[in-house]
C-alpha positions in Angstrom: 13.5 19.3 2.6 13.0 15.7 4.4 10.4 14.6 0.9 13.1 16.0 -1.6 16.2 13.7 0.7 13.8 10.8 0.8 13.3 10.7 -3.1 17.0 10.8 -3.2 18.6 7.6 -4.5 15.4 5.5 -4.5 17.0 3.7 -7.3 20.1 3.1 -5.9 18.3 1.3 -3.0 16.3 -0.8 -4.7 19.6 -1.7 -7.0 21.2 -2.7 -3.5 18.6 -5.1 -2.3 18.2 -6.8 -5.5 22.1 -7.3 -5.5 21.6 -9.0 -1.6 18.7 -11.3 -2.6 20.6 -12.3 -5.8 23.2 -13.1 -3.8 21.2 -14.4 -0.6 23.0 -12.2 1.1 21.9 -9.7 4.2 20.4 -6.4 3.1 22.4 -3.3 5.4 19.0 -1.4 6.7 21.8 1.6 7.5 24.3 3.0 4.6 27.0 6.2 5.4 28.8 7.2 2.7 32.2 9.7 4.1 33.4 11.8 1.7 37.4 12.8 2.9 38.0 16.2 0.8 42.0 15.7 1.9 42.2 12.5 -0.2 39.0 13.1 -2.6 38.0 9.4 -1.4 34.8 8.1 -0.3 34.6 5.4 2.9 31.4 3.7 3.9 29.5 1.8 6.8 27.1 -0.3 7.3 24.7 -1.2 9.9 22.7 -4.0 9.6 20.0 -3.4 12.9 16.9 -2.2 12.1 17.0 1.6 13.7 12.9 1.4 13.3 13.0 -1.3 15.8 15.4 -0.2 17.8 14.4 3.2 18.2 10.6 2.5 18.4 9.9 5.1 15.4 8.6 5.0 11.5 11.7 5.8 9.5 10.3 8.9 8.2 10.4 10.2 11.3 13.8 8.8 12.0 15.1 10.6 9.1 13.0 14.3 9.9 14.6 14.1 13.1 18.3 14.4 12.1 17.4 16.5 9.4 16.2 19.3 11.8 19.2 18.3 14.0 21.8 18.5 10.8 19.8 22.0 10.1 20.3 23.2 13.6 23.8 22.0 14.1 24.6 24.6 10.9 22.5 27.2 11.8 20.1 26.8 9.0 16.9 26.2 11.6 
């Protein structure tokens, strides 16, 4: 499941950080998208620290990590 959610929105990515360097603007190294159902409305956040750096791990990893803890919170592990 983590290699299918990686290959997700590749595109988009690379989009964003053309759209930063275009603009010689900071790059956000952290992007939530909240999706309300109530209002049918999406909200964002950004984080612009680099969570590699800060938690001392590859990114992959980062992201296999919640992953099995998203899967476990559900019940699906």
């Amino acid at each position: 499941m983590a290699e299918e959610f990686s290959d997700c929105g590749i595109e988009d990515i690379e989009n964003i950080i053309d759209i930063c360097k275009a603009y010689d603007s900071e790059c956000p190294h952290v992007i939530k998208l909240i999706y309300n159902v109530q209002t049918e409305s999406f909200d964002a956040e950004y984080d612009y620290e680099d969570v590699a750096e800060v938690y001392d791990k590859d990114v992959p990893v980062i992201v296999e990590e919640w992953v099995a803890e998203v899967e476990k919170q559900e019940g699906l592990n």
